[in-house]
C-alpha positions as protocol buffer text, in pm:
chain_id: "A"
residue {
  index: 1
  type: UNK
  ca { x: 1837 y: -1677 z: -1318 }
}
residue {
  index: 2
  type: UNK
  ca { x: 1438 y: -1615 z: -1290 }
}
residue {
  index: 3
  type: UNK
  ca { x: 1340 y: -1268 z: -1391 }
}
residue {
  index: 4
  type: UNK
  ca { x: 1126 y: -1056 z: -1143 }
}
residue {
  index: 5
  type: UNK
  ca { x: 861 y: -875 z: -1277 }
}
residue {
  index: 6
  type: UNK
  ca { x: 739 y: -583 z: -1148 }
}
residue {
  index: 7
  type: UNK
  ca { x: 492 y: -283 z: -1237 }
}
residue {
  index: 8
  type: UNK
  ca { x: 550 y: 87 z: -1274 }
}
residue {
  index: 9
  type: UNK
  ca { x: 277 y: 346 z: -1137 }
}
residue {
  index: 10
  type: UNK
  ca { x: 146 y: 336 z: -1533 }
}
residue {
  index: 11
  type: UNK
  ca { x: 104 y: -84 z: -1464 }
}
residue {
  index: 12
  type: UNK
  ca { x: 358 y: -139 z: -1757 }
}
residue {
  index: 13
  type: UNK
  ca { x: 498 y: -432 z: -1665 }
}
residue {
  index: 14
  type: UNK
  ca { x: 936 y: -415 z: -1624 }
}
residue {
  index: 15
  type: UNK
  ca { x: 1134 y: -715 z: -1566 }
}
residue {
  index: 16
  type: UNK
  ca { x: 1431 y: -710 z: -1396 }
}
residue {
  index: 17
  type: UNK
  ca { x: 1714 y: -1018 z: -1261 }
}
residue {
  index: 18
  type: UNK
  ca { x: 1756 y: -870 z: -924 }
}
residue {
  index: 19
  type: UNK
  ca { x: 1444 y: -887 z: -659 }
}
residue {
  index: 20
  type: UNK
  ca { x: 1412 y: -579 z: -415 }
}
residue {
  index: 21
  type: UNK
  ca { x: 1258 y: -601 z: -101 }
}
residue {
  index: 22
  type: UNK
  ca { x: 868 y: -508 z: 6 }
}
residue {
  index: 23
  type: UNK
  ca { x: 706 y: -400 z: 300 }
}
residue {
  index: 24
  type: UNK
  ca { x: 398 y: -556 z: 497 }
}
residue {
  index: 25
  type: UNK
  ca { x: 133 y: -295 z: 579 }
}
residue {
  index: 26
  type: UNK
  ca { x: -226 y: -287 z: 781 }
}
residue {
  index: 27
  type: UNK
  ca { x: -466 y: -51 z: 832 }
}
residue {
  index: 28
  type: UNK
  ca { x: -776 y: 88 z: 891 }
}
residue {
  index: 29
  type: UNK
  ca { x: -989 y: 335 z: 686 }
}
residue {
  index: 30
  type: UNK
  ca { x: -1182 y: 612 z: 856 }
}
residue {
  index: 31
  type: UNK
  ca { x: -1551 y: 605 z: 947 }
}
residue {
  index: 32
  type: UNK
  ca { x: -1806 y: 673 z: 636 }
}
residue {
  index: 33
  type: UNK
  ca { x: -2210 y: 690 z: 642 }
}
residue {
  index: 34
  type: UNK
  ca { x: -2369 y: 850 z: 890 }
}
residue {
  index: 35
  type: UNK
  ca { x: -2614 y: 671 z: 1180 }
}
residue {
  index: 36
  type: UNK
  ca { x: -2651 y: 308 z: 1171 }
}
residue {
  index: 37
  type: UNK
  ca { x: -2459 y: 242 z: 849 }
}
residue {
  index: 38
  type: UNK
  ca { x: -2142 y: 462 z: 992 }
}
residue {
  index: 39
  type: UNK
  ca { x: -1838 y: 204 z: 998 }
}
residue {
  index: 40
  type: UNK
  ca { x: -1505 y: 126 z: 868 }
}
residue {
  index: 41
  type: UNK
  ca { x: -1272 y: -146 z: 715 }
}
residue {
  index: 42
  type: UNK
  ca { x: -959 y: -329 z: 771 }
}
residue {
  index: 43
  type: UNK
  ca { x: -721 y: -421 z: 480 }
}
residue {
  index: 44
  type: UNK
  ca { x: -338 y: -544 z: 502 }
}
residue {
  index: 45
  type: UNK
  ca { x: -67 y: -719 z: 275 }
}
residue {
  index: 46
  type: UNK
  ca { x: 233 y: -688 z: 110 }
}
residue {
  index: 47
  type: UNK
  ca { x: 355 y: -388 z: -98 }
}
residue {
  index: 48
  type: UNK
  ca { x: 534 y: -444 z: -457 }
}
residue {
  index: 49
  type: UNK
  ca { x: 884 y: -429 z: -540 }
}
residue {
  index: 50
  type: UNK
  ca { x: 1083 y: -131 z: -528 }
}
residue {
  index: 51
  type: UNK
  ca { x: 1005 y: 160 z: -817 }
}
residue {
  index: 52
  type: UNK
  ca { x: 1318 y: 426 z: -829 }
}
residue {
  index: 53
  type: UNK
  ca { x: 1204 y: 768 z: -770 }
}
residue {
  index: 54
  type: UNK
  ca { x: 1459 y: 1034 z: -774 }
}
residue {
  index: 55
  type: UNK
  ca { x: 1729 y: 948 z: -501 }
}
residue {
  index: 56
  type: UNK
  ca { x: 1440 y: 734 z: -313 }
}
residue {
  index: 57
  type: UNK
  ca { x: 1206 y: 431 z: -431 }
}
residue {
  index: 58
  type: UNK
  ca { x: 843 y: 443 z: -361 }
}
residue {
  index: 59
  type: UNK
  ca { x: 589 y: 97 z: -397 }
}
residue {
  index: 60
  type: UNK
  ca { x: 242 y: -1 z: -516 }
}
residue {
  index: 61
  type: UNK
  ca { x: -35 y: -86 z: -264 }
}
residue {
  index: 62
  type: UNK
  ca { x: -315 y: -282 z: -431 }
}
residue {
  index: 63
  type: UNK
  ca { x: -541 y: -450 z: -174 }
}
residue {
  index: 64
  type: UNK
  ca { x: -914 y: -484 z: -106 }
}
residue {
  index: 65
  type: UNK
  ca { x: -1080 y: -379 z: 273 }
}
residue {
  index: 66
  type: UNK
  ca { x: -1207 y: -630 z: 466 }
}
residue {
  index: 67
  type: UNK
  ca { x: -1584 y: -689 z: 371 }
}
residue {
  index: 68
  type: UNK
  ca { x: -1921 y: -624 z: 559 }
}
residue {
  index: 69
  type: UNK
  ca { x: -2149 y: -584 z: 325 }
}
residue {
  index: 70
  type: UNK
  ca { x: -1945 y: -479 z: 88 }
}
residue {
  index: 71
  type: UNK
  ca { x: -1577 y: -378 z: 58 }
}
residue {
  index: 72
  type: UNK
  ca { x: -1333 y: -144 z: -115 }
}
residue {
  index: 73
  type: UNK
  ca { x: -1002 y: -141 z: -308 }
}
residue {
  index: 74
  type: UNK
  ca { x: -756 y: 37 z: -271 }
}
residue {
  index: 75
  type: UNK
  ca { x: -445 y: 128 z: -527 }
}
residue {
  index: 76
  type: UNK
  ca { x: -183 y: 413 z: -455 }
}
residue {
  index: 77
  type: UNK
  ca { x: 141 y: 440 z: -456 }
}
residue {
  index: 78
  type: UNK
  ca { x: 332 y: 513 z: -142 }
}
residue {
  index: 79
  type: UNK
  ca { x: 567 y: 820 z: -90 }
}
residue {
  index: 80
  type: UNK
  ca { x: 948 y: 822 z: -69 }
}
residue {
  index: 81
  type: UNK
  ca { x: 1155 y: 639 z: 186 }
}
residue {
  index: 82
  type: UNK
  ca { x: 1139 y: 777 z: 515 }
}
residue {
  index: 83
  type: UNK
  ca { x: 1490 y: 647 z: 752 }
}
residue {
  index: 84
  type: UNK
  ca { x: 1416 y: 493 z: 1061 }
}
residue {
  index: 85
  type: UNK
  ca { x: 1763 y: 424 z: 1182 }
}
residue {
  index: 86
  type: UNK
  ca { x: 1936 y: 153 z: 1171 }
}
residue {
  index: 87
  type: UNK
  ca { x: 2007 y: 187 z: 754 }
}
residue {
  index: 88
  type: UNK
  ca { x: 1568 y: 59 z: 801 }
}
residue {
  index: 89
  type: UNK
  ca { x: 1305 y: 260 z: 669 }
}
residue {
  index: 90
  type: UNK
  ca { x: 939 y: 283 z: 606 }
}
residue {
  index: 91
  type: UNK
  ca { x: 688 y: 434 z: 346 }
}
residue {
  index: 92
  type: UNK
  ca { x: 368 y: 693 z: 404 }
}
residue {
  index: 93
  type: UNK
  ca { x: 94 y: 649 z: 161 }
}
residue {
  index: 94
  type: UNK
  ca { x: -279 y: 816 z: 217 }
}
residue {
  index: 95
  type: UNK
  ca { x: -553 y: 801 z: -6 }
}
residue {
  index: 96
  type: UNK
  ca { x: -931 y: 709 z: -70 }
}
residue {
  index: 97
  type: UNK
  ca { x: -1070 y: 365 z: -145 }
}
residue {
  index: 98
  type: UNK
  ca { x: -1302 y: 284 z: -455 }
}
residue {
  index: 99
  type: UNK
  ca { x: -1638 y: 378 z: -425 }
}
residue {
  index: 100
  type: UNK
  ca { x: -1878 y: 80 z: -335 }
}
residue {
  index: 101
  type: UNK
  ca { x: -2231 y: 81 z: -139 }
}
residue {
  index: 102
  type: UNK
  ca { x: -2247 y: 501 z: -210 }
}
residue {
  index: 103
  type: UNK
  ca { x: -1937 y: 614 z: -45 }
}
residue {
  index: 104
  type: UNK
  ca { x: -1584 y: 596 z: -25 }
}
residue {
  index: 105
  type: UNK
  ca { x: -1327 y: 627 z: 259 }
}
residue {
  index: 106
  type: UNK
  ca { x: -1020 y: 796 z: 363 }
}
residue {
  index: 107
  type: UNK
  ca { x: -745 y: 610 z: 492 }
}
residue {
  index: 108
  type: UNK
  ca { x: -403 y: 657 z: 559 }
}
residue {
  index: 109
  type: UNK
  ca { x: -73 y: 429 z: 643 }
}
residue {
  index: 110
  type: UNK
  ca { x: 302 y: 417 z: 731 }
}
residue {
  index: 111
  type: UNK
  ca { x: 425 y: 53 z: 594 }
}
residue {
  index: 112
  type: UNK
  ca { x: 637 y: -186 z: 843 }
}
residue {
  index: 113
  type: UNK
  ca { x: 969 y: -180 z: 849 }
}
residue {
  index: 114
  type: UNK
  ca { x: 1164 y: -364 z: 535 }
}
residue {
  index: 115
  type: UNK
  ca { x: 1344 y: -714 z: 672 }
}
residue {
  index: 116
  type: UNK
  ca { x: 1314 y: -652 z: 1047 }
}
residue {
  index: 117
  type: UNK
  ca { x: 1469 y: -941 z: 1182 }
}
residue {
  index: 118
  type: UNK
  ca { x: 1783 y: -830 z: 986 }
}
């Protein structure tokens, strides 16, 4: 069997034989700068494996904005599950992206549901 690694919030790495699922996610950040510079950025992907939290599981989110000029990462781990229905559920996250060309911005997310076609 081929061992799944995956990373806790500390970035120790964990291997385990059973893969969990992920969740896409997009977004946008919020505006930064002032005047002519004043804009935002996309970013999207795929979250990281499951990471047990209580009686819940929360993921990673390591991505880079889209870029401009310049762009931003951005690492944070999302909250808990949150039930849709349907035994589905999604993940809330919010945070700030790295600070590049002398600002930073705010975003904030809700992940895509895990396996919706099943």
């Amino acid at each position: 069997m081929v061992r799944n690694c995956r990373f806790k919030w500390t970035l120790k790495k964990r291997c385990s034989k059973q893969q969990t699922h992920v969740h896409e996610f997009l977004g946008s950040t919020k505006l930064a700068e002032e005047g002519a510079d004043r804009h935002n950025h996309r970013f999207a992907g795929v979250t990281g494996q499951v990471i047990p939290k209580g009686d819940s599981h929360v993921h990673i989110i390591k991505t880079k904005t889209d870029f401009l000029n310049h762009f931003h990462r951005i690492r944070i781990i999302t909250g808990p599950a949150i039930q849709v229905g349907n035994g589905k559920h999604v993940h809330f996250a919010k945070g700030v992206t790295t600070f590049n060309d002398g600002h930073v911005h705010r975003f904030q997310l809700a992940t895509l549901i895990q396996k919706p076609l099943v």
